[in-house]
N, C-alpha and C positions, 0 to 999 in steps of 0.2 A: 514497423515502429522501430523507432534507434532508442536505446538506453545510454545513459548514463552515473553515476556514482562515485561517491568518496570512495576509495580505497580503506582507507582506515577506518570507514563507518561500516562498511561492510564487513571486515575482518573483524571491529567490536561484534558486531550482530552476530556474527557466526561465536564469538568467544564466551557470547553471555546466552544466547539464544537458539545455539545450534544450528542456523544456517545463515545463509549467505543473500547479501541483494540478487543475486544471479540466479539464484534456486525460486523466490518469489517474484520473477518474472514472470512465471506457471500464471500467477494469479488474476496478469491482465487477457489471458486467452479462455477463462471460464466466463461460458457464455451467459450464467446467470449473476455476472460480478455485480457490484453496486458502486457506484460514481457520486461522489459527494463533492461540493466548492466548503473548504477549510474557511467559515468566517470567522472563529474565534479572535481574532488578531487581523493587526497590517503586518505581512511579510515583507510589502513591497515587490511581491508577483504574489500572483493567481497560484493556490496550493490546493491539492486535491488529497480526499481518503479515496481510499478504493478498501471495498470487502470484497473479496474473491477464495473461492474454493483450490488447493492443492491437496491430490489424496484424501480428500473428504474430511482437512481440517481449514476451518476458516483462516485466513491472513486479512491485516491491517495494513496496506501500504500506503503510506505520506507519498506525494512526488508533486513535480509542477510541471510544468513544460516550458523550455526555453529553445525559441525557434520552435524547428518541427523535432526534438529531442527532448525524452523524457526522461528528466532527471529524478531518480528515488533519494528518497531526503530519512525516511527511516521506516522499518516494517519489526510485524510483531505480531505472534497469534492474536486474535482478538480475543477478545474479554466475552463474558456468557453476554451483553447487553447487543454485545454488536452481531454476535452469531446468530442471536432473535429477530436483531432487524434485518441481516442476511437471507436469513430461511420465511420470514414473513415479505421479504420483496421490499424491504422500507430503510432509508437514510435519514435519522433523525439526526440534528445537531446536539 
């Protein structure tokens, strides 16, 4: 898989949230991640969540894919709702 990212959205993430898009890469290599399609909205592409495990705390990462490169659009611990639907195996909108 090829990554992608803002530079300056990653240095915010790291400034407000302690780490960096490059450190919640971890998240798409956990074999029990969870894969959502973002319909809240029209982006004008296809946007995805992902809940994935790093060091045994959940992550939230936004991303899309353009081409065969996935681009991270913004990450963030998740919240107690999404670690439930993590640990129970389920993607609710």
């Amino acid at each position: 898989m090829e990554f992608e990212w803002d530079q300056d959205k990653s240095d915010a993430c790291f400034s407000e949230r302690g780490f960096d898009f490059a450190y919640v890469l971890r998240a798409f290599v956990d074999a029990d991640r969870l894969i959502r399609k973002d319909t809240r909205w029209n982006y004008g592409e296809d946007r995805y969540q992902l809940l994935g495990a790093i060091d045994g705390r959940v992550f939230f990462v936004a991303y899309t894919i353009r081409g065969s490169v996935f681009r991270i659009i913004s990450a963030r611990k998740a919240n107690q709702r999404e670690v439930n639907d993590y640990e129970n195996g389920t993607c609710k909108n």
